[in-house]
N, C-alpha and C positions, 0 to 999 in steps of 0.2 A: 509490662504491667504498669497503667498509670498511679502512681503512686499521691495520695489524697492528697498531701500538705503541698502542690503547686499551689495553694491558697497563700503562700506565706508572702508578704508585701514587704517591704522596707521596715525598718525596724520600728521606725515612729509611726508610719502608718496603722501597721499592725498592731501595737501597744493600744492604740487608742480604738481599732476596730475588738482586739478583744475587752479592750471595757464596756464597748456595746454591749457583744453578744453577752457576757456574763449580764449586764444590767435586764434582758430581755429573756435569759433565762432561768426558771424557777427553782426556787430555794430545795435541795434536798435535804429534807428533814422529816422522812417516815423512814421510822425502823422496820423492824422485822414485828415488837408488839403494833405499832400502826397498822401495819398489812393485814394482822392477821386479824386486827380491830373492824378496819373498811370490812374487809372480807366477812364475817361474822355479823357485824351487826348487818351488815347490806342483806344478808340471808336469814336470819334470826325475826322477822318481822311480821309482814304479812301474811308468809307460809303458813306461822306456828302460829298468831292470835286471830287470824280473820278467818284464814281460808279451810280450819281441819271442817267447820262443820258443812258447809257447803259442799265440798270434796267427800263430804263423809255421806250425802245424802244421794251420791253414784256410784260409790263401790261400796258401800255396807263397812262396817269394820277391817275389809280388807284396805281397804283406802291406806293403814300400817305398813302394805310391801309398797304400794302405789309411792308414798312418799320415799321409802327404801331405794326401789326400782330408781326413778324419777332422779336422786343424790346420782346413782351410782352410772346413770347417763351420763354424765356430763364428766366422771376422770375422763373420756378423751381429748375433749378440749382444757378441762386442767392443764393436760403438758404440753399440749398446742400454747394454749397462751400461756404455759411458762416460758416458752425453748423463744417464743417471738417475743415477751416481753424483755428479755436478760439479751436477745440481740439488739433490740431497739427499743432502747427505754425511752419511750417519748411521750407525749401527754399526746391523747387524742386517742390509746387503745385502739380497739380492733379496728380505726379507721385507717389510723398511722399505717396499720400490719396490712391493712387487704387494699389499700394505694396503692404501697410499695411493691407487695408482690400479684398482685392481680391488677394494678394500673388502675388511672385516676376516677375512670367510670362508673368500677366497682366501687372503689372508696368512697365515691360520691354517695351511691345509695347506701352501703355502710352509714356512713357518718349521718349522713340525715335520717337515718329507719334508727341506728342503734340511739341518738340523741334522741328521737321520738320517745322509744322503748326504754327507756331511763327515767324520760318525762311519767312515763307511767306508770312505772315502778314506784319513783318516791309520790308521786299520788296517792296510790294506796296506802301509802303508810302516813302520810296526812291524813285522810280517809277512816285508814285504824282509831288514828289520836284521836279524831273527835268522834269515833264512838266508843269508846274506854273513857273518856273524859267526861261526856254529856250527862252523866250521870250525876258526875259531881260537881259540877262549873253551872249550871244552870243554861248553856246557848246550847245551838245549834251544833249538831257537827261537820256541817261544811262549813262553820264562820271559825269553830274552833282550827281547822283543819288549815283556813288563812293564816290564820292568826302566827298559827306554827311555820309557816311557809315561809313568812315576812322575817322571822324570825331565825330563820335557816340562811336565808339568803343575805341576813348583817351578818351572821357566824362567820360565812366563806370569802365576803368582800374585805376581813379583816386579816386574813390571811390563812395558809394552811397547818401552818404550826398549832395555831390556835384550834385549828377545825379538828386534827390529829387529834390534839391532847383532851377533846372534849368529846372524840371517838372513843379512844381507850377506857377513860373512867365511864362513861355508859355503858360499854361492852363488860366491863369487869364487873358494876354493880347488876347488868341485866344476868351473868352468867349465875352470878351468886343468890339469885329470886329463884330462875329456874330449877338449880341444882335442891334449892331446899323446897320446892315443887313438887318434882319428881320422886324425892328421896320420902315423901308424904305421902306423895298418891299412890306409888305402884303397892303398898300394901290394901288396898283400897278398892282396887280393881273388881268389879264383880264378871264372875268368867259369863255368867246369865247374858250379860250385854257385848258379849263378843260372839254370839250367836243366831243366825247363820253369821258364819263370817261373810259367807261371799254371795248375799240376798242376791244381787243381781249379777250373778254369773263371774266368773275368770275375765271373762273378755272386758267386764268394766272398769279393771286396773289398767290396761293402760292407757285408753282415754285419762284417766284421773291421773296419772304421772304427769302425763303432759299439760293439763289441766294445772297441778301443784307444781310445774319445772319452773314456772315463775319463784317459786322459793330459794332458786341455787341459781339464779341466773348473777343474784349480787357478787358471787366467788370471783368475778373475772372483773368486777370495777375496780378493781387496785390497776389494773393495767392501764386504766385512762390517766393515773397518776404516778405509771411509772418514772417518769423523767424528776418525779421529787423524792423517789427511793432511795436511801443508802443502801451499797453493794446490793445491786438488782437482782445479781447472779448468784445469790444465797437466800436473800429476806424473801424473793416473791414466789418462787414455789416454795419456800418453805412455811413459809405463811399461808400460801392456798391449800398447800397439803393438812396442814394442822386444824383450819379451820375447816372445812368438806370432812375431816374425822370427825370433831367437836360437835358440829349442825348433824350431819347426817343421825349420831346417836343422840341427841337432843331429839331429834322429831320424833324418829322411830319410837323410842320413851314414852316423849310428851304427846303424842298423839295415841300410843296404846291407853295411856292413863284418862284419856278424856274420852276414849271411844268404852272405854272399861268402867267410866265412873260416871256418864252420862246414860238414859235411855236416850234411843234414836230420837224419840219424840222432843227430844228438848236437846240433842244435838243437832238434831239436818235442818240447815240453812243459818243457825246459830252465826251474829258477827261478834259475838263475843263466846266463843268457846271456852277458850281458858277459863277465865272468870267464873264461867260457869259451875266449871269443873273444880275449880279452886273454893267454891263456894259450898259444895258438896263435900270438899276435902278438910279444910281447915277452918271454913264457916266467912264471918263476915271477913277476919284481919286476912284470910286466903286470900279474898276478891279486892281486897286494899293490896296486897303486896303485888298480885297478878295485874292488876292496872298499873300499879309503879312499872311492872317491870315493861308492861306492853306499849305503857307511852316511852321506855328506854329507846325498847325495841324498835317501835316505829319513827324516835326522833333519829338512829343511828341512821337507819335508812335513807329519811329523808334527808336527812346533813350529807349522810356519804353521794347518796345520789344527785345532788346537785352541784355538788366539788365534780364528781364525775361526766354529768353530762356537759357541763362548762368547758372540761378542759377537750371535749369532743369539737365544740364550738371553735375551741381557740386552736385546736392543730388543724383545720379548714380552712381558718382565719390566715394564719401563717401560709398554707397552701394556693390561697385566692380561691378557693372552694367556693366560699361564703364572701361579703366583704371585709378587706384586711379590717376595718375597727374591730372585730371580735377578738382581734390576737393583741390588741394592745392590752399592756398591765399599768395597773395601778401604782399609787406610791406604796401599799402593801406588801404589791410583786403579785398579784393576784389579779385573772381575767376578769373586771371589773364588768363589762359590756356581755360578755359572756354569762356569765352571773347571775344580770340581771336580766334578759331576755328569756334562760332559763327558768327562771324562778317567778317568773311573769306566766310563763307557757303551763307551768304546773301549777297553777294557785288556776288560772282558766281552766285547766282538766278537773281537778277538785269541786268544779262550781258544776260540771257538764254531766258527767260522767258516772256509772253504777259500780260497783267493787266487782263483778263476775264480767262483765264485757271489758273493764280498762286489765285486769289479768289474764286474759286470752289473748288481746291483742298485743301487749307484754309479750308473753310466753313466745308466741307468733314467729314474730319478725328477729327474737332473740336466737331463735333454735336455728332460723335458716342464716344470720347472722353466725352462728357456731359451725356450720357447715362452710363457710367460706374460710373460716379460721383455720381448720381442718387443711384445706384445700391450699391454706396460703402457704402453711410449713412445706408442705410435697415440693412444692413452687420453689420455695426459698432453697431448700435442699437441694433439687433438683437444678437449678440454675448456675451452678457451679461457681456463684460468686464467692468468693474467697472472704473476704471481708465481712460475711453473714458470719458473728462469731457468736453464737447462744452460750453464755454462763452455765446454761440447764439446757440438756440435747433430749428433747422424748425418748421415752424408752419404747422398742418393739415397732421401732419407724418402718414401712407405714401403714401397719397393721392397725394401728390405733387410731391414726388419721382415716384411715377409711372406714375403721367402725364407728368414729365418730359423723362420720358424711352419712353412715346408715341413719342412725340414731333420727338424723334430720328429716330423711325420708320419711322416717316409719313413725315418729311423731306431730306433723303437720300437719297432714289429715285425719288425725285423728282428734285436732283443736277447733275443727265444726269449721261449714262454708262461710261463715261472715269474718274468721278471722284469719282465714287461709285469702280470704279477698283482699283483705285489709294489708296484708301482705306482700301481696301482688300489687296493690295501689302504689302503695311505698315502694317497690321495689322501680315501677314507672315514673313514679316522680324522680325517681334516683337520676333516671336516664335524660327526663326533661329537662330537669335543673343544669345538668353536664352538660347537652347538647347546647341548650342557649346561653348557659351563663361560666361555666367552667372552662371548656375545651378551647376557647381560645386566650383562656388565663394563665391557664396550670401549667406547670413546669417540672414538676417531678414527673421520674421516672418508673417504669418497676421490673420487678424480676423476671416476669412472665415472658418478655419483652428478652431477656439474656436468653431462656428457657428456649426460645425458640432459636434463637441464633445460637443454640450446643443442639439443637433437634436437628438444624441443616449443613452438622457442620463446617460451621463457621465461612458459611461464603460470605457473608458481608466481610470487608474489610474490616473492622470494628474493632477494637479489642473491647473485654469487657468492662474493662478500669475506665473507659470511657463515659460508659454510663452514669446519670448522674445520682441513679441509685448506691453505686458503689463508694462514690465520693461522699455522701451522705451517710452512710454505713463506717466509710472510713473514719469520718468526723467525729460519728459517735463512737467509733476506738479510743479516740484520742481523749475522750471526754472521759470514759470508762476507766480508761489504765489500765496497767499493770494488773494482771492475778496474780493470787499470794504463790500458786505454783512456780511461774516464770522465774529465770535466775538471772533477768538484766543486770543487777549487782555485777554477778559473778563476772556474765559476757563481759560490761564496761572495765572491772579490775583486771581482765586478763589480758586488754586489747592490746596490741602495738601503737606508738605514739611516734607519727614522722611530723620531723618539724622540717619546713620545706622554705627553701633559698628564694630568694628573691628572682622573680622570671621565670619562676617553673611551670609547666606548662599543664594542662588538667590529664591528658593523655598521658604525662609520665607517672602523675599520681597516681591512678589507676593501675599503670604497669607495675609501679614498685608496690601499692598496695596487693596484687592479684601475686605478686613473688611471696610476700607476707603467706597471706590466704591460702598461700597452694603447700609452702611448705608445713601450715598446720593442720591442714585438713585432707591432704593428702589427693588434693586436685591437679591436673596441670595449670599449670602458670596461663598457658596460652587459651586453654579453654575460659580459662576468668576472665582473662581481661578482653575476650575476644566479646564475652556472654556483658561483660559491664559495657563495653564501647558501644556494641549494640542496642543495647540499653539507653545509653545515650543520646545515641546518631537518634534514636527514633521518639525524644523526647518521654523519656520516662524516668528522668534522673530528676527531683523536683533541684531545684537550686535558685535561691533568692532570696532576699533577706540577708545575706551575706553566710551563708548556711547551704551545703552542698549533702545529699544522701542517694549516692549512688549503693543500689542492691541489687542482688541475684538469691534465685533458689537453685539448687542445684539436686539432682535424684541423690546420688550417691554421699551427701553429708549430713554427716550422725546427730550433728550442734550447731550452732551458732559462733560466730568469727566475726570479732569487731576490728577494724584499722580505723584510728583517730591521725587526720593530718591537718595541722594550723600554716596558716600565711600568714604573716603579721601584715605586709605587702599587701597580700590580696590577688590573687589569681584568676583570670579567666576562666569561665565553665561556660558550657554549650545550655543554650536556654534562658542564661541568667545577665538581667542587664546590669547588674552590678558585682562589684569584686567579690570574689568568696573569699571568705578566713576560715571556716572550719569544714571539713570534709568529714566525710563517715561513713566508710566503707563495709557494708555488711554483708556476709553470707551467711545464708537456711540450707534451712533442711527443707527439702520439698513436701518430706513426709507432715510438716506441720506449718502449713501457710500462716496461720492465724495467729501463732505465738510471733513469726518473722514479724507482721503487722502490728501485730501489739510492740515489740521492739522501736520498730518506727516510729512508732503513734508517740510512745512514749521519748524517742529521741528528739523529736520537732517540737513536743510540748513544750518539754524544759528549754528548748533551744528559743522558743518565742517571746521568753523572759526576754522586758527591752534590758535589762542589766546584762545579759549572757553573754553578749560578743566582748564587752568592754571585758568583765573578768575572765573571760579566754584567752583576752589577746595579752592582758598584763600576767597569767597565773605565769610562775617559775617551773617549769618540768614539767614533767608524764605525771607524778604524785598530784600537784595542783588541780591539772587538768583534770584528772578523771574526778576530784572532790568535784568542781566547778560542775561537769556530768552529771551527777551525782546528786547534787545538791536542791533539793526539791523548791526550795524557796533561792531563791537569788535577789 
């Protein structure tokens, strides 16, 4: 097993390569209320202020399960993109996910259809504001709808902190209109106008789910900003989960109450439902506070949506997908180039474009974009790479993933032949792009690619630590840490500490380390150091930097066994063109690869502090030593 931190270079090289990457990578600064903010206002918008009356003029009052139904599609891919988001938290969502495990072709179309499909998502919600506004501003509402774009797009070039904290407060004042909305109208309801429920048949729910799936497709833009999430492996499904509870009974609610407090006549086709209904409810200050809330709604969107489709921009950029300037940052720390192309591309859909055709084509490429997501966990799972470590694992694997690959089937034709085309175009452009401008750029790797080499296997000589997926996945171990479960503590206070003579050889350290190891874990001696030598000889021991991490898994160990050995001297190691001083002898438990990796991740981290080797080599004792380990700042 190649073990990821062969990346480690000389101590000053590496000092100054990691000031790079930290300079190149993005500020983590959304919580758990940020997620659940993106998430929530991204769905809170167009669904609920533009599209109930439209939607309401195909399926009669049933249109209430339509939007039900419609929510309750998409838990599949909820724990698809949580289990892939908590693996690899990276900026660039479902293109990052369907590269990596379905390889760069896929990702290609990905990344171009889902950055499209973003683009016209926060459209509509541009689109919304200037018709809730037009009323009261006196313009146009595609000039108002600019106007807001422009102004979305200074928000996000300022940075995400800021974009975040002006998520939250929208999200919390839009919740607090609706909730006193709702709690207004359901006594208001006349049952007269929920009758027939279902004018046009059973069968025209679920055209109109899919029709309204454009409403819930915002749940999964927090994934394009996972790489700025704190603790990805708690905040982002738990934020997707809260907010898909919160929206789903908001519509169902706020849509009984406007199909209950409207006649058809003056609901079907309605771009201002609410209002409407609000107008009926509570009189003029209703349709005053329903417009506050609806420009909330549609500003969250559009803000979330172009932080969103930006950072799709900039992990292509980074990839050579696109060209690299889309991944440089700003003095903000923010994809500047990205940003701004984005927000160029949506103010021209605003100028083009009708509210019912840019949400079909939305809905479209999103759904069959969900089905790949679907497809990419099987992938990831299935490929036995060790290093795929999800925070959040789906539940009911992979019954969930294939109901959600139905899902995609059974809603795409049912979104009408122009935008089942539109989808298809997109999906050929995917392929043109890759063939002439990608395929001889691109450099990542992906899963699929392992998947096949465990389908044959394993004739290729390969191993799978090779790949450059796994190194990538290692990386972001390393970045991640430590779980609050893990007992690295404990492993570091328990370890053995050999301090080693001048001349000593790497082959003995091992042997005396593998005597250690066997008498606490009840292995034999000779099978360790036979399993570490090998290990070695076959370059899987990373050593360099002056820092050596020789490991083994073994079936039969219940825990984890650390050996700490120092050269002050410096000793010879196979692979390594400079002296080693610390060595770090680990044994796993086979039964849990992923905690062993995280052990490592976390020993290399702290070891890559340029302070680390000097206070190793002066600490006094075993006690010193293991603080110096230990010590998260050096």
């Amino acid at each position: 097993m190649l073990f990821l931190f062969q990346s480690l270079s000389c101590i000053r090289k590496k000092a100054q390569y990691d000031t790079n990457l930290v300079a190149k990578r993005l500020s983590k600064e959304i919580g758990l209320l940020g997620v659940f903010a993106i998430c929530t206002g991204a769905m809170i918008s167009s669904g609920f202020f533009l599209l109930p009356g439209i939607a309401a003029s195909k399926a009669g009052p049933a249109v209430i399960l339509a939007y039900i139904l419609s929510g309750l599609l998409i838990i599949p891919t909820l724990f698809s993109m949580s289990e892939l988001s908590t693996a690899m938290p990276r900026s660039g969502g479902t293109y990052f996910f369907i590269s990596r495990s379905l390889g760069p072709m896929f990702g290609t179309i990905d990344g171009v259809g889902v950055w499209l499909a973003m683009l016209l998502k926060s459209s509509i919600a541009l689109v919304g504001l200037g018709a809730y506004l037009a009323h009261y501003v006196g313009l146009p509402q595609v000039i108002i709808g600019v106007i807001f774009g422009v102004v979305f797009m200074a928000i996000n070039l300022i940075g995400t902190k800021e974009t975040g904290g002006l998520q939250v407060g929208m999200v919390v004042a839009l919740l607090g209109i609706l909730i006193y909305f709702l709690v207004a109208g359901l006594p208001r309801i006349e049952p007269a106008n929920l009758k027939p429920f279902t004018p046009f048949g059973t069968g025209a729910i679920l055209p109109t789910a899919g029709f309204v799936f454009v409403s819930y497709i915002g749940l999964t833009k927090v994934a394009s900003v996972s790489e700025e999430v704190r603790n990805p492996g708690r905040n982002i499904p738990l934020g997707m989960i809260l907010s898909l509870v919160v929206v789903i009974t908001i519509y169902a609610l706020g849509v009984w109450v406007v199909v209950g407090v409207l006649p058809a006549e003056e609901l079907y086709f309605s771009l201002t439902p609410i209002a409407d209904a609000a107008g009926v409810i509570v009189g003029p200050v209703g349709v005053i506070l329903i417009t506050i809330a609806a420009v909330l709604a549609f500003a969250t969107t559009g803000n979330a949506g172009i932080m969103s489709a930006s950072r799709y921009l900039l992990a292509m950029g980074r990839d050579r997908v696109i060209p690299h300037p889309f991944s440089r940052l700003s003095r903000f720390r923010t994809p500047k180039n990205a940003i701004l192309l984005t927000s160029g591309i949506v103010l021209l859909i605003v100028l083009t474009l009708n509210v019912e055709s840019i949400a079909k084509l939305a809905s479209t490429f999103q759904i069959l974009v969900f089905a790949f997501i679907n497809i990419a966990v099987i992938v990831m799972r299935e490929s036995g790479i060790k290093s795929y470590d999800p925070g959040f694992k789906s539940p009911l694997y992979p019954y969930i993933q294939i109901a959600g690959i139905l899902v995609a089937v059974i809603l795409i034709p049912e979104m009408g032949l122009i935008a089942s085309i539109f989808a298809l175009v997109l999906v050929s452009l995917g392929v043109v792009w890759y063939y002439l401008y990608v395929r001889r750029r691109v450099t990542s790797t992906a899963a699929i690619g392992k998947m096949a080499e465990r389908a044959a296997e394993r004739l290729l000589a390969r191993d799978a630590h090779a790949l450059g997926l796994d190194k990538e996945l290692r990386q972001i171990l390393k970045e991640k840490g430590l779980r609050r479960e893990d007992p690295f503590e404990r492993v570091v206070r328990e370890a053995e500490f050999l301090e080693l003579e001048c001349g000593c050889e790497a082959e003995e350290v091992l042997h005396r380390a593998s005597r250690i190891l066997a008498k606490r874990s009840g292995m034999s001696t000779d099978l360790l150091y036979g399993a570490l030598l090998e290990r070695s000889r076959l370059g899987e021991t990373p050593a360099e930097a002056g820092i050596a991490l020789p490991h083994v898994l073994m079936n039969d160990v219940e825990d984890f066994y650390l050996v700490m050995a120092r050269s002050i001297d410096g000793i010879e190691f196979p692979m390594s063109e400079q002296s080693i001083h610390a060595v770090f002898v680990l044994l796993g438990s086979r039964k849990n690869p992923a905690q062993h990796l995280r052990f490592l991740a976390e020993i290399a981290r702290r070891a890559e502090d340029p302070a680390f080797l000097d206070l190793w080599i002066n600490a006094k004792g075993r006690a010193e030593i293991i603080e110096v380990l230990l010590t998260k700042e050096t």
